[in-house]
C-alpha positions as CSV (number, residue, x, y, z in Angstrom):
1,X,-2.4,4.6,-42.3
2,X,-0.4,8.2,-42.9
3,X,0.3,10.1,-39.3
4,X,-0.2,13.6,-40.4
5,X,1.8,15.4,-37.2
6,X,4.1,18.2,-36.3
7,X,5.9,17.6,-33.2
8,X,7.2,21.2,-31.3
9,X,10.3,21.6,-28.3
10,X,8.4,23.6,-25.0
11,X,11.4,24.6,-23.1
12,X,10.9,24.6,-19.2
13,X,10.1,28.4,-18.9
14,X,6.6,27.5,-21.5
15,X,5.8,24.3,-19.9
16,X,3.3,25.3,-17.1
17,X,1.3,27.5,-20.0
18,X,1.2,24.5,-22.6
19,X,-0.2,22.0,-19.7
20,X,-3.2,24.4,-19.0
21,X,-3.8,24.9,-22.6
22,X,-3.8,21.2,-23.4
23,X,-5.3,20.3,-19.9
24,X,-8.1,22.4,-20.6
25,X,-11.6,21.9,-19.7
26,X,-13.9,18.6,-19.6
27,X,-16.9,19.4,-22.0
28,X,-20.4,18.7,-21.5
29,X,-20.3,15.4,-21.6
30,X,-17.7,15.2,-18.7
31,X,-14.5,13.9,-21.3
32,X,-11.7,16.3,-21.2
33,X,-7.8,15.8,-21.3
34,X,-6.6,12.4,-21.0
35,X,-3.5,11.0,-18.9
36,X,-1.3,8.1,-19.6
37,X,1.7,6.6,-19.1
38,X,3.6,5.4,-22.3
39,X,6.8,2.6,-21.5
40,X,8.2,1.5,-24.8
41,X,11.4,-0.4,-26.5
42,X,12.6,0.6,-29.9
43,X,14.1,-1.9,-32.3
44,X,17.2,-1.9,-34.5
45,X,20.0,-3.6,-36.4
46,X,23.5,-2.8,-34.2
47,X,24.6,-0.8,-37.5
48,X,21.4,1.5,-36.8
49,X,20.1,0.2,-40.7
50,X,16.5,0.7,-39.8
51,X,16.9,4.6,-38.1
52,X,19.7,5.5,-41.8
53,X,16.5,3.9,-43.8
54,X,13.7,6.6,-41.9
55,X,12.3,3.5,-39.8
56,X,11.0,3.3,-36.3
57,X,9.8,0.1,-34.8
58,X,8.7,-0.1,-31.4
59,X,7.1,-2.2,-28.4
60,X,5.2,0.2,-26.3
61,X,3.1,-0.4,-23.0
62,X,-0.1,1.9,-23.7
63,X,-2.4,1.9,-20.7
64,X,-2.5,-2.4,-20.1
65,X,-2.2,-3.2,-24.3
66,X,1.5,-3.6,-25.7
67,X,1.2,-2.8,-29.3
68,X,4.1,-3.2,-32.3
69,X,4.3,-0.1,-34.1
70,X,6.2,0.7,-37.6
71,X,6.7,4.4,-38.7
72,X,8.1,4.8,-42.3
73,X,9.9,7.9,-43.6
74,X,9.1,11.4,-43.9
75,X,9.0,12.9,-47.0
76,X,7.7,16.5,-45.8
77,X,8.3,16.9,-42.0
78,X,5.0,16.4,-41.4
79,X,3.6,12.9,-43.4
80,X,4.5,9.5,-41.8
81,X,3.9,5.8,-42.4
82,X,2.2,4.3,-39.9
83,X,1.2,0.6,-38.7
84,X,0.2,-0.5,-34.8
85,X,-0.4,-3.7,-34.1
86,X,-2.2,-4.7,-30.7
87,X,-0.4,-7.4,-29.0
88,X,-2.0,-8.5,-26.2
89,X,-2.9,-7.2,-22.5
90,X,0.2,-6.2,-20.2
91,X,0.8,-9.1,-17.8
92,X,3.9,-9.5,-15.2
93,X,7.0,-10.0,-17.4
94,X,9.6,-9.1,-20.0
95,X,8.3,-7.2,-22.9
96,X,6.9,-9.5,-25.8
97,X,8.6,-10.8,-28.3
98,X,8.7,-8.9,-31.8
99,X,7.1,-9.7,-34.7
100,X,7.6,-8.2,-37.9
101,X,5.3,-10.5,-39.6
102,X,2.6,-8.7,-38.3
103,X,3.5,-5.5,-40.4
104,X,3.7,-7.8,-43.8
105,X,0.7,-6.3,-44.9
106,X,1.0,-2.6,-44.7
107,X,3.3,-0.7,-47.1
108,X,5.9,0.3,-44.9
109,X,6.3,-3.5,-43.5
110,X,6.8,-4.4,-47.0
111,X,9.4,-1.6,-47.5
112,X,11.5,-2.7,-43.8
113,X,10.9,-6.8,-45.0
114,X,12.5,-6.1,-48.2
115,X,15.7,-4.2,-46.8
116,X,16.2,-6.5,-44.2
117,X,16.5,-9.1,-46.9
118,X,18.6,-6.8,-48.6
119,X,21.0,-6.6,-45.9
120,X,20.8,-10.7,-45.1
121,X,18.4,-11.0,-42.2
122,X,20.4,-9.0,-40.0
123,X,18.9,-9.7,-36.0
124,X,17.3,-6.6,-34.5
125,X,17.6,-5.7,-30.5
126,X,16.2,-3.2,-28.2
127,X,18.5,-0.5,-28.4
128,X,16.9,1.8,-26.0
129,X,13.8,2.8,-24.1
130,X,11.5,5.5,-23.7
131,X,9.3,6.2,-20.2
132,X,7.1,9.0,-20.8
133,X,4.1,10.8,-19.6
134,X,1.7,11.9,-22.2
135,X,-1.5,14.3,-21.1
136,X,-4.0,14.5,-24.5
137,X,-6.9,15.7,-25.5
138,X,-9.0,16.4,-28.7
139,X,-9.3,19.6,-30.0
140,X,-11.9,21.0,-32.6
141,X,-10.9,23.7,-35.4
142,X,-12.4,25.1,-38.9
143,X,-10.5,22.5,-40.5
144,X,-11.0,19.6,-38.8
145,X,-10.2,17.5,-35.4
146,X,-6.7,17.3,-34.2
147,X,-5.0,15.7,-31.3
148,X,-2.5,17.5,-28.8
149,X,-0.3,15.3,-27.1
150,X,2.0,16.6,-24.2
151,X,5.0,14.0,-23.2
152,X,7.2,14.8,-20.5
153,X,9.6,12.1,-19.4
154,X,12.6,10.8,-20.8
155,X,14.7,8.5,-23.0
156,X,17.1,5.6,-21.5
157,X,19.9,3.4,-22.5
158,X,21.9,1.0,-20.7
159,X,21.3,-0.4,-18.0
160,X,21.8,0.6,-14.3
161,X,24.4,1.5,-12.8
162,X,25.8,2.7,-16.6
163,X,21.8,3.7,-17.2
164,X,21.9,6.9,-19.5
165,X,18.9,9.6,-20.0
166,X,17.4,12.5,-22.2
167,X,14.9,14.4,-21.0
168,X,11.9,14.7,-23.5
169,X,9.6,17.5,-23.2
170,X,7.3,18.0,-26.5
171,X,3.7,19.0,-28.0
172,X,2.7,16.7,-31.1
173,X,-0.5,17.8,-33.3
174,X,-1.4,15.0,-35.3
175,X,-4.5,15.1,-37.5
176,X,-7.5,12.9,-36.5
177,X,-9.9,14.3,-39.1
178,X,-10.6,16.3,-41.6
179,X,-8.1,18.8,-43.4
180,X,-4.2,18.9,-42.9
181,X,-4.6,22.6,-42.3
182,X,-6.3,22.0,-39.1
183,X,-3.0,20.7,-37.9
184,X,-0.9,23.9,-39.7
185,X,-3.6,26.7,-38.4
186,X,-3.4,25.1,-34.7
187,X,0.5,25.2,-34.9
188,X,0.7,29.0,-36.3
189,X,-1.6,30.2,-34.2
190,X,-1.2,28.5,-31.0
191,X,2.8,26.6,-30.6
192,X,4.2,29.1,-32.6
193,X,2.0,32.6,-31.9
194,X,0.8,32.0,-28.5
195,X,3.8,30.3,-26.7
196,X,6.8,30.3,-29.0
197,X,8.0,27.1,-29.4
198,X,9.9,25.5,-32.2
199,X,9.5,22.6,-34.5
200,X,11.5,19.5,-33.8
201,X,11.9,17.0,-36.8
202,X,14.5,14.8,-34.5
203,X,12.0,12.2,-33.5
204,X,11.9,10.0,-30.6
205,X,13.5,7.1,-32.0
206,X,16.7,9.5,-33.7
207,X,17.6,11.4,-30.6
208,X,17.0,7.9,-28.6
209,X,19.4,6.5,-31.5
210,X,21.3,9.3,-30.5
211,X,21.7,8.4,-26.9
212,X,22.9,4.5,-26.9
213,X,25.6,5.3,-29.3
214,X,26.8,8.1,-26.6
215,X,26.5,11.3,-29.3
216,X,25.1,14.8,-28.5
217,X,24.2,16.1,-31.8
218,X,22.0,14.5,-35.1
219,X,24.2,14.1,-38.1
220,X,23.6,17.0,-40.4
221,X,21.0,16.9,-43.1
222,X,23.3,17.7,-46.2
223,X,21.3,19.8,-49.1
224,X,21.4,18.0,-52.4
225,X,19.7,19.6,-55.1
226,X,15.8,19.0,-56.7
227,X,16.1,17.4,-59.6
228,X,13.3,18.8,-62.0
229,X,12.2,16.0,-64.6
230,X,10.9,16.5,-68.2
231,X,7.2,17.0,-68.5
232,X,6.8,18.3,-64.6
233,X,4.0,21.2,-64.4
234,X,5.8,24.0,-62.2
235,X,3.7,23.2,-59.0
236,X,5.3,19.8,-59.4
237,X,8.3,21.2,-59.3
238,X,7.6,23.1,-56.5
239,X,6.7,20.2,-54.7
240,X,9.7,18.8,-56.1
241,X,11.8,21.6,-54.5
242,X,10.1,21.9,-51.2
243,X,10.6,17.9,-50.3
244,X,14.6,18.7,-50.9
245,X,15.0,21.0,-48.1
246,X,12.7,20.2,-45.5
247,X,15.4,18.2,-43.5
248,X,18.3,20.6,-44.4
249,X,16.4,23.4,-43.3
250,X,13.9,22.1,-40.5
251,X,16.1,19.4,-39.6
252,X,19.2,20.9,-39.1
253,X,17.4,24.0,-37.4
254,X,16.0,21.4,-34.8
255,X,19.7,20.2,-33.9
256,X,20.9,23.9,-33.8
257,X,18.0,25.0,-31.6
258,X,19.4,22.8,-29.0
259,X,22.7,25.1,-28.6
260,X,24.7,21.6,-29.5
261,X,25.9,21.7,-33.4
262,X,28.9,21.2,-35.8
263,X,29.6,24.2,-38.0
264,X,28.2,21.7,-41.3
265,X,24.7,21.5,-39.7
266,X,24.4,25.7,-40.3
267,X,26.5,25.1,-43.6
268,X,23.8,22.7,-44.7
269,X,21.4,25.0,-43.3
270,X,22.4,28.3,-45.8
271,X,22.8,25.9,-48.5
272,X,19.6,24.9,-48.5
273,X,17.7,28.4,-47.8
274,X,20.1,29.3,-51.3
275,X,18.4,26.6,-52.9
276,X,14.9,27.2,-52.0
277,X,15.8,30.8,-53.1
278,X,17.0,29.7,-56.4
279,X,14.5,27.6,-56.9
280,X,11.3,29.7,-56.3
281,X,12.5,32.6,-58.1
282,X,12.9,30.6,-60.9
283,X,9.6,29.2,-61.3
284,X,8.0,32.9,-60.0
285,X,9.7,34.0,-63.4
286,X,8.0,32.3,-65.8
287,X,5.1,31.4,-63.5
288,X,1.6,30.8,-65.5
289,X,-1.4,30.7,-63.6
290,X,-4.5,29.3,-64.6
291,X,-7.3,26.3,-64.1
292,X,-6.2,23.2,-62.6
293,X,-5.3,20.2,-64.5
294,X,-5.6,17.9,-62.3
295,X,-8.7,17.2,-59.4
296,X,-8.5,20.0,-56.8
297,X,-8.9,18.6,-53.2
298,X,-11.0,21.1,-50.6
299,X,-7.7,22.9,-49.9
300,X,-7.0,23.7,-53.4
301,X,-10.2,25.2,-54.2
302,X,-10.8,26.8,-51.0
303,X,-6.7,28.2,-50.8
304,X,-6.1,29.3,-54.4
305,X,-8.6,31.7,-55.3
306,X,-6.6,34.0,-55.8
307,X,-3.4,33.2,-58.2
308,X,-1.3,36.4,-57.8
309,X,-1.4,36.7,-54.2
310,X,-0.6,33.2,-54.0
311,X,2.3,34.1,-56.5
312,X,3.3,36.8,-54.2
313,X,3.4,34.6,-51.1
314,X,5.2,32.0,-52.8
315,X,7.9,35.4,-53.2
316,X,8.2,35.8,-49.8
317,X,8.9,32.5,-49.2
318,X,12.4,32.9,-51.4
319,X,12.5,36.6,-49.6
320,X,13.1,34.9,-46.1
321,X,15.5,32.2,-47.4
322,X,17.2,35.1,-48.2
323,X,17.0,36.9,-45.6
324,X,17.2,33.9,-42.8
325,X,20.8,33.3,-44.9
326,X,21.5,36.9,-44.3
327,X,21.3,36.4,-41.0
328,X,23.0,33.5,-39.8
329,X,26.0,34.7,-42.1
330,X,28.0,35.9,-39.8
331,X,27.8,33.1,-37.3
332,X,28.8,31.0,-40.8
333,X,31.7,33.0,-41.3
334,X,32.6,32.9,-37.7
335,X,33.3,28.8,-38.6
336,X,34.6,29.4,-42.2
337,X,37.5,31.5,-40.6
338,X,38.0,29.0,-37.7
339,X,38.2,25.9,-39.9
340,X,39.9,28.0,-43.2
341,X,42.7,25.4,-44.5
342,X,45.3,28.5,-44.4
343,X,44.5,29.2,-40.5
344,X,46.7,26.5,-39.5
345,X,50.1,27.6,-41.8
346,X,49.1,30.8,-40.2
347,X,49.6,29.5,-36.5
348,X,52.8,28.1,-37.5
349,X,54.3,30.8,-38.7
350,X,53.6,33.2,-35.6
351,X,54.7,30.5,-33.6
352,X,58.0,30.3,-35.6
353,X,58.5,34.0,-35.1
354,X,57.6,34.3,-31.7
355,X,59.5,33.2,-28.5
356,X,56.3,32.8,-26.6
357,X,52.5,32.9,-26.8
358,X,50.2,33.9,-24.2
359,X,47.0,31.4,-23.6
360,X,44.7,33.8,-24.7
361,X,46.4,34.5,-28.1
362,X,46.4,31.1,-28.9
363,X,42.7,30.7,-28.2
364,X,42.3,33.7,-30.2
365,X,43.3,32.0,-33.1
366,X,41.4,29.0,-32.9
367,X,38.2,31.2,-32.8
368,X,39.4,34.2,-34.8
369,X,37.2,36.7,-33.5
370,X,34.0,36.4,-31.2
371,X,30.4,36.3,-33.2
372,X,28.6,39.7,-33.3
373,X,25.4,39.5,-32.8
374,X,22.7,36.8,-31.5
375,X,23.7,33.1,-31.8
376,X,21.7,31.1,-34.3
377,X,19.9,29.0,-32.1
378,X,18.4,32.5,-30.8
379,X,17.8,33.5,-34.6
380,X,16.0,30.0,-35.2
381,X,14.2,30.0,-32.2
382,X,12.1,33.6,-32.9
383,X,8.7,33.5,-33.8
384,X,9.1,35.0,-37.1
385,X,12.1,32.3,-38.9
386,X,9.7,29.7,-37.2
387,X,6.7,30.6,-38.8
388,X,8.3,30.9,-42.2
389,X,9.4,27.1,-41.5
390,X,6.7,25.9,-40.6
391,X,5.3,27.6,-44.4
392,X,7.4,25.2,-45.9
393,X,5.4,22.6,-44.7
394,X,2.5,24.1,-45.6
395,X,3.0,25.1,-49.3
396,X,3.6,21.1,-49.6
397,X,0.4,20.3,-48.3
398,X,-1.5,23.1,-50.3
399,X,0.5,22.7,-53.4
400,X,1.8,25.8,-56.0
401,X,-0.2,28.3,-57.9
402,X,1.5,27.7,-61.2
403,X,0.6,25.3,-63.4
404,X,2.3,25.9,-66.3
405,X,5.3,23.4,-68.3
406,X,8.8,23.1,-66.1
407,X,10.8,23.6,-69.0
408,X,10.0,27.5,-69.9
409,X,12.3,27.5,-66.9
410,X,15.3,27.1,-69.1
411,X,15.8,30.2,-70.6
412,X,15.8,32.1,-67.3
413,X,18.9,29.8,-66.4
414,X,20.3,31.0,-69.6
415,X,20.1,34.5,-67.8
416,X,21.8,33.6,-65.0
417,X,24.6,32.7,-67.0
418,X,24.8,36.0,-68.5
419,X,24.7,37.9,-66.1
420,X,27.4,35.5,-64.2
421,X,29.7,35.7,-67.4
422,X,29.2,39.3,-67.9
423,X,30.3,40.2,-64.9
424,X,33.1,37.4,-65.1
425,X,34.8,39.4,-67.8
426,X,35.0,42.3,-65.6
427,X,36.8,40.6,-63.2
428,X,40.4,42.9,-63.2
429,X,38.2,45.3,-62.6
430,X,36.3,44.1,-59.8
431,X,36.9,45.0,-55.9
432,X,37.0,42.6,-53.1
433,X,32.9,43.4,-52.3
434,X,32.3,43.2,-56.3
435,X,34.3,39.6,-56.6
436,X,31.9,38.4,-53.2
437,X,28.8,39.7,-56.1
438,X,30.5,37.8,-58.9
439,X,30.9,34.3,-56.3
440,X,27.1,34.7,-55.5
441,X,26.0,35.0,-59.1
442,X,28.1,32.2,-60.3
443,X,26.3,30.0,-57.8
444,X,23.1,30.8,-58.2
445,X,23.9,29.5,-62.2
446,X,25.6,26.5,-60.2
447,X,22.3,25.4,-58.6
448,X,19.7,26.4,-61.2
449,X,21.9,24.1,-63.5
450,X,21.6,21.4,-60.9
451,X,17.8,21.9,-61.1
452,X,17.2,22.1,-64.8
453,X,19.8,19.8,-66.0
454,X,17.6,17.0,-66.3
455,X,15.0,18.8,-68.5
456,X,16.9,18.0,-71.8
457,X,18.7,15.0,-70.9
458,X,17.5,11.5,-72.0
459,X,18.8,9.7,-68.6
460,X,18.0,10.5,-65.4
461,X,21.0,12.7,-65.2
462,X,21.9,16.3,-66.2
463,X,23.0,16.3,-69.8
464,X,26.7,15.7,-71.1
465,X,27.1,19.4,-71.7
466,X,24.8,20.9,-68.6
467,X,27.6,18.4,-66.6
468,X,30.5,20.3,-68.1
469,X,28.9,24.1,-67.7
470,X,28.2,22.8,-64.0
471,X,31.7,22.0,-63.3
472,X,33.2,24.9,-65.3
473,X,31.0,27.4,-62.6
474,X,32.4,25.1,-59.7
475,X,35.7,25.5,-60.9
476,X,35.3,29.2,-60.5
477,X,33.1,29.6,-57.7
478,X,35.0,27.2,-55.0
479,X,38.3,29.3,-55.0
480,X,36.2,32.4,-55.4
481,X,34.6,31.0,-52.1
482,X,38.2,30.3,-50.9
483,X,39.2,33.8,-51.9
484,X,36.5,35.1,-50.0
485,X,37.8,33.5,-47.0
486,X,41.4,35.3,-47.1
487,X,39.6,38.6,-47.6
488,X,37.5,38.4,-44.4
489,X,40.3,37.4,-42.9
490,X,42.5,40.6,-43.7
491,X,39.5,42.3,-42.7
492,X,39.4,41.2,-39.5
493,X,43.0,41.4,-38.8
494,X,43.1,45.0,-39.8
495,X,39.7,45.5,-37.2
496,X,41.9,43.7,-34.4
497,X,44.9,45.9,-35.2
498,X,42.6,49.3,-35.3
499,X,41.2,48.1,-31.6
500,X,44.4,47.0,-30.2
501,X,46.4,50.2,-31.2
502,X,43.2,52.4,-29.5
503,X,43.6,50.1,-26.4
504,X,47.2,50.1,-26.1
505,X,47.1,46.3,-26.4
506,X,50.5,45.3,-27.7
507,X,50.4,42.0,-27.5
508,X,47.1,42.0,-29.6
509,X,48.6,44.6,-32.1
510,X,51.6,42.4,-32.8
511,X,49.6,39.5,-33.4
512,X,47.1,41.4,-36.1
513,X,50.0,42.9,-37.5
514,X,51.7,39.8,-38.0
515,X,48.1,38.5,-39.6
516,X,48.0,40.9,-42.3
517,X,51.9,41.0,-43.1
518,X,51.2,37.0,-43.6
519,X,47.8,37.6,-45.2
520,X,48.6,39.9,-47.8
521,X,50.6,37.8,-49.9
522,X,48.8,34.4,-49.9
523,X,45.6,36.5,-50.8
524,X,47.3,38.4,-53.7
525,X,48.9,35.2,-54.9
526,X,45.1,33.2,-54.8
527,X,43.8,36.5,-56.4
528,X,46.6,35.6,-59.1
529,X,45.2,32.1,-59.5
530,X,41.6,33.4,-59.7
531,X,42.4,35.8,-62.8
532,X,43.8,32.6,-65.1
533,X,40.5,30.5,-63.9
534,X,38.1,33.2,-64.6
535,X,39.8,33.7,-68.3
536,X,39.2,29.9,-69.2
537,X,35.3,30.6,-67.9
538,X,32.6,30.6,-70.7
539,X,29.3,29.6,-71.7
């Protein structure tokens, strides 16, 4: 069977408010919430191949029934492959042995069966536990039936006195019947609207994963692009587009929420809200609207009655991509100045020129400057960016309003280049804010080329010369990137020398001073380099 869920964080401050609400009352029939206590162990190769594959397999105690579970891969942060198995009645003892013949029927045994063989047979061993207590209940909407499930407990590895625990604490919403929008109106309106949570795409089994290997954070969900194919409608391509980002964006917001991250998890993040931009505005372009082609499930006839305000929500959506990226910019920078290649040459010199530095100088230059403005786990975490997540999600299930050819897309890439180029040969002309315009343009071409470069190919690749024009933009738009860098970093030395002067701060005054007498140059000289690779860029 598919599990059709979304699974939501409820920090300790919401907890006592989501028990009532999913407590509730018994109904007339005297059934109400239901309380249980889940035990289980999840199953893995030492290499982790099952959890880098999207698998899950479990043993879990449920009430006085083990059962064998196997959860496939999510394709749309909210769609699973599902299989349980009832084992047999819990008696006195170790847990049972696994089986995974007892998945060989369902699609997603035969998917595990066939990697396994794949990799040899490898042997699979409890790698962790979980011990969790789950309060759930059925609740009735327009839609259909869903079930809330409220787990409080936590996750274990090793064994005592080396035993190691994360505390789980989560609302899941998994469809029991009926509509998938049952399961999208009751998380708008209620996780999201009435008690602010946020989505969590880590599962279980990852952040378990997570623990017996001794790491804090998920590995970051890099963006790659969608690949549109010859003969896709444009709300296939959609689709297409929305599968792509829905860990880089969901994903890596989930790991971020938890004020643990690496600095690629919001690169991955902005990279793909620009795709999703790029993307949407390309098929809003040339958008056609009209009768579906294809059979129209309930949510289809009932949601798209209207095809231009569907076209104009489908514009919002690429409005807050851009706007979310707007916003965790500056936290983004924060790291690209930190981790720029040049910082460290930079540290050597004042080093070299000074006798000695003072501690705080020196952290100063590890972190540049502090980040103005909220951190992005506080950004992620509001109402609003959650809600236009979780819309991600739901323009999957209800599918695009366009339904004309993919390839009329082509020609608005063609624009892109234009304008790209014709700014390009301005480019002696440009200032440092008009060469940041230029970098932008040249990589929105970059990724609708990625997109489209598959529509007149014959493989399953981007065409011989849509491969070149791709890396002729990158050529440009990296050191224009890299270029960027230097210039926010004069910037910010000139800020720190205008504060330092107005405080008296000497120390801090040298050390900017020193920054933009070192800065200067080496950004003059990369500006240098960027005039010859801008001359050798054409269509």
């Amino acid at each position: 069977m598919k599990e059709i869920e979304l699974r939501f964080q409820v920090p300790p401050a919401q907890w006592e408010a989501v028990h009532r609400w999913v407590h509730g009352e018994a109904d007339a029939a005297g059934t109400g919430a239901h309380r249980e206590r889940l035990r289980a162990s999840y199953f893995d190769t030492p290499e982790r191949h099952l959890a880098r594959s999207g698998y899950a397999l479990r043993l879990r105690l449920e009430g006085d029934t083990w059962v064998q579970t196997l959860k496939g891969a999510a394709p749309d942060g909210m769609t699973r492959l599902e299989h349980n198995v009832p084992v047999g009645d819990a008696v006195p003892g170790p847990v049972p042995a696994l089986d995974l013949s007892r998945h060989a029927d369902h699609p997603a045994g035969q998917g595990l069966m066939a990697l396994l063989e794949r990799l040899g047979q490898p042997a699979l061993q409890a790698l962790f536990r979980t011990d969790i207590e789950r309060l759930s209940r059925a609740f009735a909407t327009p839609y259909g039936e869903v079930e809330l499930a409220l787990d409080r407990g936590a996750l274990l590895a090793g064994e005592f006195p080396d035993e190691r625990r994360t505390p789980v604490a989560e609302l899941e919403i998994e469809l029991k019947q009926g509509d998938p929008r049952a399961v999208l109106e009751v998380a708008r309106d209620w996780a999201i609207g009435q008690f602010g949570l946020t989505l969590e795409l880590r599962t279980k089994a990852l952040r378990g994963d997570l623990l017996a290997r001794g790491e804090a954070a998920a590995p970051m969900q890099a963006s790659a692009p969608a690949v549109w194919r010859a003969g896709q409608t444009q709300a296939q391509a959609l689709a297409t587009l929305l599968q792509s980002v829905v860990e880089p964006v969901i994903g890596n917001a989930s790991q971020i929420l938890t004020g643990i991250h690496q600095p690629e998890h919001l690169h991955q993040l902005r990279v793909a809200l620009r795709r999703l931009r790029v993307g949407v505005e390309l098929l809003a372009a040339v958008a056609r609207t009209g009768p579906q082609t294809e059979p129209q499930t309930d949510l289809q006839t009932d949601a798209q009655t209207d095809p231009e305000a569907d076209l104009w929500a489908l514009r919002s959506l690429a409005e807050g991509a851009r706007q979310l990226g707007r916003l965790l910019a500056a936290a983004r920078d924060a790291d690209a100045q930190a981790l720029a290649p040049w910082r460290h040459d930079l540290e050597q010199a004042w080093q070299q020129a000074t006798v000695a530095v003072p501690a705080e100088a020196e952290l100063a230059t590890l972190c540049p400057r502090p980040l103005e403005g909220p951190p992005p786990s506080e950004l992620l975490a509001d109402r609003v960016w959650q809600g236009w997540m979780l819309s991600i999600v739901a323009w999957l299930v209800r599918g695009g309003p366009m339904h004309g050819p993919i390839e009329a897309v082509v020609l608005e890439v063609a624009r892109l280049g234009d304008k790209a180029l014709h700014l390009a040969r301005r480019f002696d002309k440009l200032d440092v804010q008009g060469r940041h315009h230029l970098r932008r343009r040249l990589r929105r071409w970059k990724m609708a080329l990625e997109m489209t470069g598959g529509l007149k190919a014959i493989d399953k690749g981007p065409s011989r010369e849509t491969a070149k024009q791709m890396a002729r933009v990158q050529a440009v738009q990296k050191p224009l990137g890299e270029l960027n860098d230097l210039e926010m970093g004069l910037v910010q030395a000139r800020a720190a020398l205008v504060r330092a002067v107005a405080t008296g701060r000497a120390d801090d005054a040298a050390r900017a001073g020193f920054e933009l007498a070192w800065l200067l140059p080496v950004r003059d000289a990369a500006l240098g380099r960027m005039r010859r690779r801008v001359k050798r860029l054409k269509r």
